[in-house]
LOGUDREN-81016 format. One line per 4 residues: number of its first residue (from 1); their letters; for each residue x, y, z of C-alpha. Coordinates in steps of 0.001 Angstrom, whole numbers, plus 500000, padded with zeros to 6 digits. Layout:
BEGIN
NUM	a	X:Y:Z; ...
//
This chain:
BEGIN
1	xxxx	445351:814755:674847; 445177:813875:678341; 446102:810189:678544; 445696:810094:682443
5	xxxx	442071:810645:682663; 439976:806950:682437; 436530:805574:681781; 434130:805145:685079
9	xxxx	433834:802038:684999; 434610:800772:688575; 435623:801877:692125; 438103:805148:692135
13	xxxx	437093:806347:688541; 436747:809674:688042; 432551:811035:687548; 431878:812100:683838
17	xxxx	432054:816124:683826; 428069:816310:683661; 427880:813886:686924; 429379:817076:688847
21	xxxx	428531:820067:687083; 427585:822519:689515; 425580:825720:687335; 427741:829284:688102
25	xxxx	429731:832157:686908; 433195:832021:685988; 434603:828560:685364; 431669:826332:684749
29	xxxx	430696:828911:682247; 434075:828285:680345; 433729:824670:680756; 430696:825252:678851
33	xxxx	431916:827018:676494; 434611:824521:675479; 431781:822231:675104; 430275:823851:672723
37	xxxx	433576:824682:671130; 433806:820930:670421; 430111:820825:668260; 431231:819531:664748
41	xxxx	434804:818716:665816; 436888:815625:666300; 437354:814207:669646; 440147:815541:671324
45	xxxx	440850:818439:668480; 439855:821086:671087; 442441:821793:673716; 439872:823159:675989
49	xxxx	437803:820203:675595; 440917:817708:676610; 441226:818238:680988; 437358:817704:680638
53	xxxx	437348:813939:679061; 437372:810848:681459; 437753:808282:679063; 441173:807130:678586
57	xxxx	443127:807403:675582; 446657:804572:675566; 449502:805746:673754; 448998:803117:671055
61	xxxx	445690:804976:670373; 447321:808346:670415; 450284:807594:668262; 448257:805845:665576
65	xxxx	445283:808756:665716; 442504:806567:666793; 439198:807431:668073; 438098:804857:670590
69	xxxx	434116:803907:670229; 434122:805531:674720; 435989:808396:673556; 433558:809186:670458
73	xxxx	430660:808591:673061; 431909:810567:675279; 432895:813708:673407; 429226:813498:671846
77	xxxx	427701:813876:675131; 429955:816619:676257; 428886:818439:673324; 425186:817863:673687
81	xxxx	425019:818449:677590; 427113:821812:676763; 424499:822891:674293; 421733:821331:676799
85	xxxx	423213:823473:679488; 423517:827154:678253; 421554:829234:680294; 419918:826696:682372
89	xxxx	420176:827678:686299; 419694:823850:687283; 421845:820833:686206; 420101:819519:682415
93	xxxx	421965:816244:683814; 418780:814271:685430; 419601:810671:686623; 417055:807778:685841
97	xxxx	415794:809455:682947; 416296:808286:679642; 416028:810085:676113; 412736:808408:674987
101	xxxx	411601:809329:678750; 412540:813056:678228; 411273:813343:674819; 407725:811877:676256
105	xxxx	408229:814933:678678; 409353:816954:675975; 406004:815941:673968; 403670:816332:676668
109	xxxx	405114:819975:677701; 403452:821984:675194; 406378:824085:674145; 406512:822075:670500
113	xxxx	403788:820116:668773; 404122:816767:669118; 404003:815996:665550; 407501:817652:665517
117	xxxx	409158:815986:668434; 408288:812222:666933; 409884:813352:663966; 412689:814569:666006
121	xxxx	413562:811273:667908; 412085:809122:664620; 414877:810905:662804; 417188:810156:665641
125	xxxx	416082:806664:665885; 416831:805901:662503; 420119:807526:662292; 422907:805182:660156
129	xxxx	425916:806956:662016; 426723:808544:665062; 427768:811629:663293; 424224:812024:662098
133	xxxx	422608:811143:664931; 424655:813979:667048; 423309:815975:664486; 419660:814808:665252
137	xxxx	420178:814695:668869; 421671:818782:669161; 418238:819352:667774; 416195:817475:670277
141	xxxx	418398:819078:673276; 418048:822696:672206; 414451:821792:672420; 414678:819810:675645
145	xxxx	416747:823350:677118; 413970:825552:675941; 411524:823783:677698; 413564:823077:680886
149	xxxx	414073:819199:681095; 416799:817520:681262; 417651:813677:680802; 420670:811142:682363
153	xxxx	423650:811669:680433; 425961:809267:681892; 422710:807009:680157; 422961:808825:676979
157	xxxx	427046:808221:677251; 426481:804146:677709; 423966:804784:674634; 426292:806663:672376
161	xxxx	428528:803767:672730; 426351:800938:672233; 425242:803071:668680; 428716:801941:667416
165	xxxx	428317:798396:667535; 426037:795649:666187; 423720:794419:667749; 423582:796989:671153
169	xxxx	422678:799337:668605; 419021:797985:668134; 418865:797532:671851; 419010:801465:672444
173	xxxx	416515:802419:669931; 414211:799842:671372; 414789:801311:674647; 413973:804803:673419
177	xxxx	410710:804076:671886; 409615:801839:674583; 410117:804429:676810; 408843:807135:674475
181	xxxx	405887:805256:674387; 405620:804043:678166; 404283:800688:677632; 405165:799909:681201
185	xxxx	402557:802745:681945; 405889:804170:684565; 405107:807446:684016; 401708:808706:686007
189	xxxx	401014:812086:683956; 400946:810010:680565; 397860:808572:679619; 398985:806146:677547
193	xxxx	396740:805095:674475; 392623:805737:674627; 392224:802311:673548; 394506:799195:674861
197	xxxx	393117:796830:672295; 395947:795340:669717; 395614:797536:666566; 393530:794930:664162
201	xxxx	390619:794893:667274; 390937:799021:667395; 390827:800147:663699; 388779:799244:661067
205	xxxx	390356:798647:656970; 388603:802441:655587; 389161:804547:658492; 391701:807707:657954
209	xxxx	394886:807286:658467; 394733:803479:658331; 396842:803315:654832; 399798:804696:656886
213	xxxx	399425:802773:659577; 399591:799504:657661; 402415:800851:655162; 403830:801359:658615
217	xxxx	403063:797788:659982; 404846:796407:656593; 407841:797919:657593; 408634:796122:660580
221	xxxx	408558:792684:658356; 411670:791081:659080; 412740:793760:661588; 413670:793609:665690
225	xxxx	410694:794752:667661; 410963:798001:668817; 413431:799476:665958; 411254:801160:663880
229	xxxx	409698:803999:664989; 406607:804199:663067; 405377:800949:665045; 406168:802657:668335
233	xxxx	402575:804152:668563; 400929:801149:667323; 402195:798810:670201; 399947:797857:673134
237	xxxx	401367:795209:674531; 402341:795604:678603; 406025:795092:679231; 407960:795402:682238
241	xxxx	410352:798182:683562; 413464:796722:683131; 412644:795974:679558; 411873:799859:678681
245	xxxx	414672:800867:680663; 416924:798577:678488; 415676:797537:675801; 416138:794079:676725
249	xxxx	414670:791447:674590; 410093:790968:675454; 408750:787789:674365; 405426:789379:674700
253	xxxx	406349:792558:672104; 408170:790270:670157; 404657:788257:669513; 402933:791879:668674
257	xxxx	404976:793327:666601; 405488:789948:664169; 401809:789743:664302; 401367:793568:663629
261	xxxx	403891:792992:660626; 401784:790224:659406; 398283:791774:659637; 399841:794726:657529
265	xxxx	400493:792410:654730; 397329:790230:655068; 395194:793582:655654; 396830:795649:652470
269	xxxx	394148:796379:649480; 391248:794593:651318; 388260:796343:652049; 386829:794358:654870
273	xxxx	388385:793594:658351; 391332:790981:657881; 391130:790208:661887; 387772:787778:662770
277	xxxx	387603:786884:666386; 387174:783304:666402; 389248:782314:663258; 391879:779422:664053
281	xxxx	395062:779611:661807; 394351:775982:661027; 390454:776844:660095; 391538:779606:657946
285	xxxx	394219:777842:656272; 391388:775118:655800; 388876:777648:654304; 391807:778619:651370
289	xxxx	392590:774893:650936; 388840:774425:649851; 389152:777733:647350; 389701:777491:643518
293	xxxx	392795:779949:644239; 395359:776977:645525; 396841:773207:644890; 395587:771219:647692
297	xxxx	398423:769409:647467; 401500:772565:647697; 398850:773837:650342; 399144:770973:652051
301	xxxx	402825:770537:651878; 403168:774358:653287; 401081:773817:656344; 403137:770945:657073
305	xxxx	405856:772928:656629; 404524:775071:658874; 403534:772971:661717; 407247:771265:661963
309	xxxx	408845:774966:662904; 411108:774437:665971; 410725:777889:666779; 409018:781098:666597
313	xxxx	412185:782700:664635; 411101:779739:662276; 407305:779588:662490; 407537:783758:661688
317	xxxx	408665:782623:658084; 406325:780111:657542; 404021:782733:658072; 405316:784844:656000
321	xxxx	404653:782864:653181; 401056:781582:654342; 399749:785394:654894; 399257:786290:651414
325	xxxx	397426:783426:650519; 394872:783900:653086; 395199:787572:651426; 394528:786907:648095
329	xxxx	391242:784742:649178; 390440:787158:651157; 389939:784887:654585; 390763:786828:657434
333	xxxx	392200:784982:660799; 391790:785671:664678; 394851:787744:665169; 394591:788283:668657
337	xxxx	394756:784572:669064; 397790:783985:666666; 399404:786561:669029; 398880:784353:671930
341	xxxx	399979:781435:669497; 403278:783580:669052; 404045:784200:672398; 403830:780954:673532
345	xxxx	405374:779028:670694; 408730:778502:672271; 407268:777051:675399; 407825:773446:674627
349	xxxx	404207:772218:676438; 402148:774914:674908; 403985:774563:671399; 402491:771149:671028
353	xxxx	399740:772146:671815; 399008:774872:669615; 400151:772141:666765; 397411:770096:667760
357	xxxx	395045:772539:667254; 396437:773633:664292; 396193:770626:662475; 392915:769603:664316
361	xxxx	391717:772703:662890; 392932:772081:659771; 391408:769296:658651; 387732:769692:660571
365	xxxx	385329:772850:659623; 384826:772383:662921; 386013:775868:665606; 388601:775194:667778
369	xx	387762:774385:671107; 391569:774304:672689
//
């Protein structure tokens, strides 16, 4: 292997092979072709793949037969953008747009049915390895080639290499369903959702469809916002561009998505609406106190419990364990509100004060005025 090539990573480092692909007979079409050559093989096991890496490769690497986490990254792109780039007459590399941005395009083209691309990038999303999410991704490119668009590869390089490591890895696949989604409404031609409300405003307990949807909600119990891909069209909360671009941390998903989680399990095998405008935590949790169903004293002891969390990391578990009693009374709760409450829980001022009304709330059947 070529051990003089290096990683662009500063000033004088040499483009990635995509960044200067010009389209043309002759030798960009070999190029190509050694690309391709490369599908299903191990980086650097391809002669004609080796003057086209940039990512360097020490002797210490070379000697012992090691496959750096750039130099998988990078021979996974190569491959894809050589499969993306058969018999296009443009460049498939397109700067400033990301995978969840070109499978939104992808969607919204016509050429597939969208049913079929979110199981494409769901199924690339939840890949364990990067082998199988090459495998998932050669799909989604032969699809993004057919209908023309192409997406940043030096992007999908930097992505290929965060997949490798814990926890980056959750970062990207944030980043591709945010942007999949557009909750930073960036894109002009996509509509976004018909209906902005959260989810428990929006839907009611017997309408179709809503059994998956809350098995769906479940499954982000526990999990980082934005990583599972069967909450991705079930978000409505308005995040910033940086943040889709990213995948950078959103205090404000972060508070939908653990309220989302918890609605699933508070709405599961009722028949009537879980979320009640109006409904304090501490009135609800008041309302099951009062029931036949609890100890008044272990009730008492786990709203206390509650009301000490430090944080929201903290509060989400005390939750956790509050939610299915309110289930099993069958008391629903405000969860619009409690997403508010979430969001603002590590705000020091605004914590306190949502423990005040909490506990205000709590023990008067009065409604919250604060």
């Amino acid at each position: 292997m070529n051990t003089t090539t290096s990683a662009r990573t500063g000033a004088g480092k040499r483009p990635h092979f995509w960044e200067t692909f010009v389209p043309g007979p002759g030798h960009p079409l070999r190029n190509l072709a050694a690309l391709r050559a490369g599908v299903g093989r191990e980086p650097g096991t391809v002669p004609q793949m080796r003057p086209l890496y940039r990512v360097q490769v020490t002797d210490a690497d070379q000697i012992a037969g090691r496959t750096t986490v750039a130099l998988a990254a990078e021979h996974a792109a190569l491959t894809l953008f050589g499969v993306h780039q058969q018999g296009r007459p443009q460049s498939v590399h397109q700067p400033g747009r990301g995978l969840g941005a070109a499978c939104r395009a992808l969607k919204a083209s016509g050429r597939f049915s969208p049913a079929a691309v979110d199981r494409n990038i769901s199924a690339a999303a939840s890949s364990l390895d990067l082998h199988e999410l090459h495998q998932h991704l050669r799909g989604l490119v032969q699809k993004l080639r057919i209908a023309g668009l192409g997406m940043d590869y030096t992007r999908l390089y930097f992505d290929l290499r965060a997949w490798q490591r814990e926890p980056e890895h959750e970062r990207r696949v944030r980043a591709w369903g945010l942007q999949y989604v557009d909750l930073a409404r960036q894109d002009p031609t996509h509509p976004g959702p018909d209906d902005d409300r959260p989810y428990w405003e929006s839907r009611t307990a017997l309408e179709p469809g809503s059994g998956a949807d809350l098995a769906a909600l479940r499954a982000g119990m526990g999990r980082e916002a934005g990583t599972v891909p069967q909450l991705w069209p079930l978000y409505r909360a308005r995040i910033g561009s940086f943040e889709q671009n990213t995948g950078a941390p959103s205090p404000t998903l972060d508070a939908e998505h653990v309220a989302l989680a918890l609605f699933g399990v508070h709405q599961q095998g009722r028949r009537t609406a879980m979320h009640s405008t109006g409904v304090d935590l501490g009135q609800a949790c008041r309302r099951v106190r009062a029931s036949e169903h609890v100890s008044e004293e272990a009730f008492d002891r786990r709203f206390g419990n509650l009301l000490t969390s430090t944080d929201a990391a903290e509060l989400q578990q005390h939750l956790r364990g509050l939610i299915p009693q309110l289930r099993d009374s069958s008391q629903p709760l405000d969860y619009t509100r409690l997403m508010s409450d979430l969001r603002n829980w590590d705000i020091p001022e605004r914590q306190t004060a949502i423990r005040r009304r909490w506990d205000r709330t709590y023990r008067s059947s009065s409604s919250p005025t604060a």
